[in-house]
C-alpha positions in Angstrom: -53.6 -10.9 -24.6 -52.9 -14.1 -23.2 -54.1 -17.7 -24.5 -53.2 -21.2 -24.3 -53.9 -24.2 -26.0 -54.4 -28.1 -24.6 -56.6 -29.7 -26.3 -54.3 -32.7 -27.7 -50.6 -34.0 -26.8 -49.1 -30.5 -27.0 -49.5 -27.7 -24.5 -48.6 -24.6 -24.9 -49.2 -20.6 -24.2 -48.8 -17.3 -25.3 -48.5 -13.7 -25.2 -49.6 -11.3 -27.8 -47.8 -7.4 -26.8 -48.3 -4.6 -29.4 -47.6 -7.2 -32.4 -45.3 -9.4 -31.1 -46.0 -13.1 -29.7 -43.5 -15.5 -26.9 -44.8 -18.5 -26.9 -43.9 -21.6 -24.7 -44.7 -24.9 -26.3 -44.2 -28.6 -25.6 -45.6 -32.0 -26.7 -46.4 -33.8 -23.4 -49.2 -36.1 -23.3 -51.0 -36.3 -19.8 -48.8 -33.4 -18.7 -50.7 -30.6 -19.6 -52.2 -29.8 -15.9 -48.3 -29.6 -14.5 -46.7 -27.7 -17.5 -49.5 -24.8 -18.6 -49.0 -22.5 -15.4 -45.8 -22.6 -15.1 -45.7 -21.5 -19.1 -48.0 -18.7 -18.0 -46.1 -17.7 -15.5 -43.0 -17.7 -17.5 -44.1 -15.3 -20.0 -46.1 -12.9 -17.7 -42.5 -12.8 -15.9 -40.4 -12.0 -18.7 -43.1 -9.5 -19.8 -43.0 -8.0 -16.4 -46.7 -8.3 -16.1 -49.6 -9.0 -13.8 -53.3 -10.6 -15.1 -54.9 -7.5 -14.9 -52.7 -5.2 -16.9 -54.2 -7.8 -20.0 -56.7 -6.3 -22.0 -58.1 -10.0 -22.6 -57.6 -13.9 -22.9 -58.3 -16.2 -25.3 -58.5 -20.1 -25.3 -58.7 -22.7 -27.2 -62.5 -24.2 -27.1 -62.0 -27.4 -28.6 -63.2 -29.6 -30.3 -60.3 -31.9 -29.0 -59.4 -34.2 -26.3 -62.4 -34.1 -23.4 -59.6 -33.6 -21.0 -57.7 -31.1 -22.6 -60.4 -29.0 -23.8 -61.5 -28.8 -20.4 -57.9 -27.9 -18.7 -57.4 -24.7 -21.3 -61.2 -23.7 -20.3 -61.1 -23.7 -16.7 -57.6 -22.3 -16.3 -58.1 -19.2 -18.6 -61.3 -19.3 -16.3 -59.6 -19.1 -13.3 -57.9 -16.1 -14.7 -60.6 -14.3 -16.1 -63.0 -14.5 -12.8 -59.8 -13.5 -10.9 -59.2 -9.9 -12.7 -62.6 -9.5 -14.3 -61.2 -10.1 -17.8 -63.2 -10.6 -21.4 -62.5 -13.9 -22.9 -62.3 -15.1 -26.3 -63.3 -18.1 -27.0 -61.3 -20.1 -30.4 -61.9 -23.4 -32.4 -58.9 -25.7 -32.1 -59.6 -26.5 -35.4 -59.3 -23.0 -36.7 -55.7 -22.8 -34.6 -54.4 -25.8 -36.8 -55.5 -24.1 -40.2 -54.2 -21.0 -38.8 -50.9 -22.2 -38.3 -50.3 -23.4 -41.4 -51.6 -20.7 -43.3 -49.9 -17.9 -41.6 -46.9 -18.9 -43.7 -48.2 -21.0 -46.3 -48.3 -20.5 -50.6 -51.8 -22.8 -50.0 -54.8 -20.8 -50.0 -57.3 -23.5 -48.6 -56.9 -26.1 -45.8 -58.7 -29.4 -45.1 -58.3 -29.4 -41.1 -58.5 -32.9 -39.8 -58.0 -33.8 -36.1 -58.2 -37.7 -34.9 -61.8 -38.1 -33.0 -61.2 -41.2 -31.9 -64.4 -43.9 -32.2 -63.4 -43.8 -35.7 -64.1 -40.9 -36.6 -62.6 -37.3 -37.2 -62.8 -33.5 -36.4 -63.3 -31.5 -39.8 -63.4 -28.5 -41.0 -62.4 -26.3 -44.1 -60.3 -22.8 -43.9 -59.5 -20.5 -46.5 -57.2 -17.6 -46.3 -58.9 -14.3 -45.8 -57.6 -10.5 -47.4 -56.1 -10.2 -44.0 -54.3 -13.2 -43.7 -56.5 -15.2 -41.2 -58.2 -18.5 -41.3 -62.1 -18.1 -42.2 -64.4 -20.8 -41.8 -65.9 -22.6 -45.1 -68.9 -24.6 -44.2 -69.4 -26.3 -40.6 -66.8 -27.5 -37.9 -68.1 -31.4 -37.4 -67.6 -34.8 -36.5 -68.0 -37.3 -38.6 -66.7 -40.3 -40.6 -63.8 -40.0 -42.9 -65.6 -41.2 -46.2 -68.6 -38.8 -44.9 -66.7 -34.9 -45.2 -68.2 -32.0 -46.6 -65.7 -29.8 -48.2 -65.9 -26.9 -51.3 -64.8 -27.3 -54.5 -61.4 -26.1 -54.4 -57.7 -27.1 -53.9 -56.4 -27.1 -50.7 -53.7 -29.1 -48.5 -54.8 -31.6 -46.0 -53.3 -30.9 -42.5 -53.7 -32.1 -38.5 -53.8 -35.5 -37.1 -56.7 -36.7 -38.7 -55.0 -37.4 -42.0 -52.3 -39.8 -40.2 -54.6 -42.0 -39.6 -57.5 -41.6 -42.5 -55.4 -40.9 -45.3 -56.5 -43.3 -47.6 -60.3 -42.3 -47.1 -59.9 -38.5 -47.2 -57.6 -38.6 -50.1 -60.1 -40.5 -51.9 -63.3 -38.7 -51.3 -61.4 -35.3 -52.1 -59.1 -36.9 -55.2 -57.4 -34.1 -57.3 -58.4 -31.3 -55.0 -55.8 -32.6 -52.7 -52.9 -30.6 -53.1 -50.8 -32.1 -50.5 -50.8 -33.7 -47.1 -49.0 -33.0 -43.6 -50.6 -34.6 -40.6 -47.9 -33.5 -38.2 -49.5 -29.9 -37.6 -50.9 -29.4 -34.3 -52.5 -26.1 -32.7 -50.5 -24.0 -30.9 -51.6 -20.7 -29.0 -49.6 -18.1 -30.8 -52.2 -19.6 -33.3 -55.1 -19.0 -30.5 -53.6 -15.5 -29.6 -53.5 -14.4 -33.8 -57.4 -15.8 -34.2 -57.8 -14.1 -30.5 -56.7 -10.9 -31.1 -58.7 -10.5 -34.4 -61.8 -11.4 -32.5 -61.7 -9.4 -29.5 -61.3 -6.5 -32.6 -64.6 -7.9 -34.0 -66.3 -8.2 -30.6 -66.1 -12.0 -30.2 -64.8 -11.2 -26.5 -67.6 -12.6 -23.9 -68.0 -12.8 -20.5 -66.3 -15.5 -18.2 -69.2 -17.2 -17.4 -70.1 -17.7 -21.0 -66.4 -18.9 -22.2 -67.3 -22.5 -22.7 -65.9 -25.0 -24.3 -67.1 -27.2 -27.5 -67.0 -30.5 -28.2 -68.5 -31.0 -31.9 -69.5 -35.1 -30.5 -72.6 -34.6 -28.0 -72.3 -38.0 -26.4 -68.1 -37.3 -25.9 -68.1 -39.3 -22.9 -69.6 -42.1 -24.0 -67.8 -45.2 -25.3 -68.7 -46.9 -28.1 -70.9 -49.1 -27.6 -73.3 -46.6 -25.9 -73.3 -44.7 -28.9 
């Protein structure tokens, strides 16, 4: 499986064969549209391998940066229409909490991810039996001093907490465990959550591998909201 994730200042790919992952990865803001093929191409070259000897692809779906969520959708499109290829489709959000958990002691993430217009991408992930990051609640967008979140300890990771510490730490108080708001996603994160999905059937179609923005109105500025 392939994936790749754009969807903020970092850019990156990977490759998932029989358990192992390369990954190519680099924080470049506005230089996503120059580095993510060549990073493709890098790995299918050192893997010796063509698009359609993949069993499937996976990408990142946002929510994120317009821009970025839309680079990571229409390139992995570009190679799924070209060899007829099932596509899984991931939450960026999920690819954070991944990350962190893959090697974490923490059972429970609150996944944070600057929205801009003042507000912020959330979401909380848990640990499953297997390892993987599951879902608690919704994915949304919303003001920091609005989250939903369970009733258990967790860490607070991504962006999100850089820059709304003060309001997340004090509508979660003592179930904050800890903060690091330097995590980013990455698609060996994309290709781990991929690979489990296209297991569960969460491949689809080309044409239905779209991306999600969580805000409705994510073009708009401000003032039109």
């Amino acid at each position: 499986m392939l994936a790749v994730e754009t969807s903020t200042e970092a850019c990156s790919a990977a490759l998932y064969i029989d358990g192992e992952v390369q990954e190519r990865f680099e924080i470049a803001p506005r230089e996503h549209t120059k580095l993510i093929l060549p990073m493709i191409d890098s790995l299918m070259a050192d893997a010796e391998l063509k698009p359609q000897q993949l069993d499937a692809l996976a990408f990142s779906r946002g929510p994120g940066s317009f821009t970025g969520v839309r680079i990571s959708t229409a390139v992995i499109q570009g190679i799924a229409f070209g060899v007829d290829l099932p596509v899984v489709p991931v939450s960026t959000l999920a690819a954070i909490a991944q990350h962190y958990l893959k090697n974490a002691v923490a059972n429970c993430v609150f996944t944070a991810m600057d929205a801009r217009m003042g507000e912020i991408f959330w979401a909380v992930y848990q640990k499953n039996q297997e390892g993987y990051a599951e879902l608690i609640g919704e994915e949304a967008v919303t003001l920091a001093e609005n989250i939903l979140f369970s009733k258990q300890k967790g860490v607070g990771i991504g962006s999100g907490w850089g820059v709304y510490q003060q309001q997340l730490s004090a509508c979660l108080g003592d179930l904050l465990l800890d903060m690091e708001a330097e995590h980013l996603p990455r698609a060996s994160a994309i290709v781990d959550l991929g690979v489990v999905g296209f297991g569960q059937n969460q491949a689809v179609a080309v044409e239905k591998a779209m991306p999600v923005y969580l805000r409705d109105k994510v073009a708009k500025k401000e003032s039109e909201r």
